[in-house]
C-alpha positions as CSV (number, residue, x, y, z in Angstrom):
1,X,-33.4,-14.0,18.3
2,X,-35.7,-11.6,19.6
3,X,-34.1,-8.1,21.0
4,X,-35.4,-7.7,25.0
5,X,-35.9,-4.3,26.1
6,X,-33.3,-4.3,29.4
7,X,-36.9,-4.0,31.5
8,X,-37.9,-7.2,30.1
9,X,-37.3,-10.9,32.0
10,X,-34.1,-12.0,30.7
11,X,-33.9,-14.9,28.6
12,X,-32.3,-17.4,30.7
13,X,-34.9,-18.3,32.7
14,X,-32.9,-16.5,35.8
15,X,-36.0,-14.1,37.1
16,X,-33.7,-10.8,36.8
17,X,-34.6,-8.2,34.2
18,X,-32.6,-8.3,31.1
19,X,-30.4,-5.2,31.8
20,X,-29.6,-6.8,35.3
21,X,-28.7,-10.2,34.1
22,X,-27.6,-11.2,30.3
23,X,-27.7,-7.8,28.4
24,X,-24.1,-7.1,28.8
25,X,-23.2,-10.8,27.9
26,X,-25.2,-10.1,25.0
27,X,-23.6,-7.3,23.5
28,X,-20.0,-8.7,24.2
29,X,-21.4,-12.0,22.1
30,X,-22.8,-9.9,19.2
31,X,-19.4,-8.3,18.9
32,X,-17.5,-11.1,18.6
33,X,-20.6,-12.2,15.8
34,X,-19.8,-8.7,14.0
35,X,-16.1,-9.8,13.8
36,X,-17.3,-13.3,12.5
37,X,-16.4,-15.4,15.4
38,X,-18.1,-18.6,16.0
39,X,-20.6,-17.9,19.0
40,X,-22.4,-20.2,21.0
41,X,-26.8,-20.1,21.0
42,X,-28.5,-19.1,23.6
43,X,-29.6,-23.0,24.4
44,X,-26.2,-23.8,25.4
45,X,-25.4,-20.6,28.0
46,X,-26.1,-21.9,32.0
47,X,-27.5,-19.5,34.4
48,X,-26.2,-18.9,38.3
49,X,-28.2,-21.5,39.1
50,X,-27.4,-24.1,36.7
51,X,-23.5,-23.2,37.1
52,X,-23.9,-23.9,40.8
53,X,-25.4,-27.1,40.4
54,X,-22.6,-27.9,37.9
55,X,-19.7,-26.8,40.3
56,X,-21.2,-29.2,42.9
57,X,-21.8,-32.0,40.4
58,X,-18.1,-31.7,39.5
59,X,-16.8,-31.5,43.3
60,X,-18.7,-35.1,43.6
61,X,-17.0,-36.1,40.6
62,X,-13.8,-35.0,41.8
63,X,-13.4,-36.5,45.0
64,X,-15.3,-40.2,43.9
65,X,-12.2,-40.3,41.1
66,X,-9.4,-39.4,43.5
67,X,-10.6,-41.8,45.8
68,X,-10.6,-44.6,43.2
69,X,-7.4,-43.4,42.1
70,X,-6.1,-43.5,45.6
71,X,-7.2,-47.2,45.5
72,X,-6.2,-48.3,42.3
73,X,-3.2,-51.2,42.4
74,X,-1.6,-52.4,39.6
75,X,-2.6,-55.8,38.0
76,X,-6.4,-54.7,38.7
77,X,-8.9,-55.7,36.2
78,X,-11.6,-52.8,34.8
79,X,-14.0,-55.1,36.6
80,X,-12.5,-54.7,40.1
81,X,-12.4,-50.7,39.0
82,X,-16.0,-50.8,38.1
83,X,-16.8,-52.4,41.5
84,X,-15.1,-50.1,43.7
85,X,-16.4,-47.2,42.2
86,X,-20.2,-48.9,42.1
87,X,-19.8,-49.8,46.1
88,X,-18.4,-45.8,46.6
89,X,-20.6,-43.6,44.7
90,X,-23.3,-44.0,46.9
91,X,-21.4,-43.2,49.7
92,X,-20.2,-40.4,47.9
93,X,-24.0,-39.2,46.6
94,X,-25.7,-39.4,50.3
95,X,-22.9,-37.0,51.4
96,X,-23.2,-34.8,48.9
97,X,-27.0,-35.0,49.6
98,X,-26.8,-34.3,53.0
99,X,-24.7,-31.4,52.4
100,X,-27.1,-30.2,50.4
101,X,-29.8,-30.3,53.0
102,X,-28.1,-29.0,55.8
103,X,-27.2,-25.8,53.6
């Protein structure tokens, strides 16, 4: 892992300059690493961006399952699940699309 002057582009890809973005993350991480905690690489840290796009993956996700759930009856096979949620998710994904390009 190469040490970034705080001047430098930070690693994640964000734009920022190291001191402005990860370098406080960084040295909270290598602490715990001092104390011989388990840490996670770099590879596997998100960025604003990334988050964001995660958070609006997840509302998607969220309100396609409590629909279904909202329309699940007992005796239903998987089948008749799988349907339900194959006829929805589109309805559900040109939403969330239009939200996006309205914003």
């Amino acid at each position: 892992m190469k040490k970034l002057r705080r001047d430098e582009p930070c690693w994640c890809g964000s734009g920022k300059n190291y001191g402005e973005c990860h370098a406080d993350f960084d040295r909270k991480i290598e602490t715990f690493r001092k104390k011989f905690h388990k840490v996670p690489p770099r590879s596997i840290i998100k960025n604003e961006y990334q988050l964001e796009k995660m958070r609006e993956s997840a509302k998607i996700n969220t309100a396609l399952l409590d629909h279904i759930a909202e329309n699940i009856r007992e005796g239903m096979s998987t089948e008749e699940i799988d349907i339900k949620r194959y006829r929805t998710l589109p309805i559900f994904l040109g939403r969330a699309i239009m939200k996006s390009r309205l914003s």
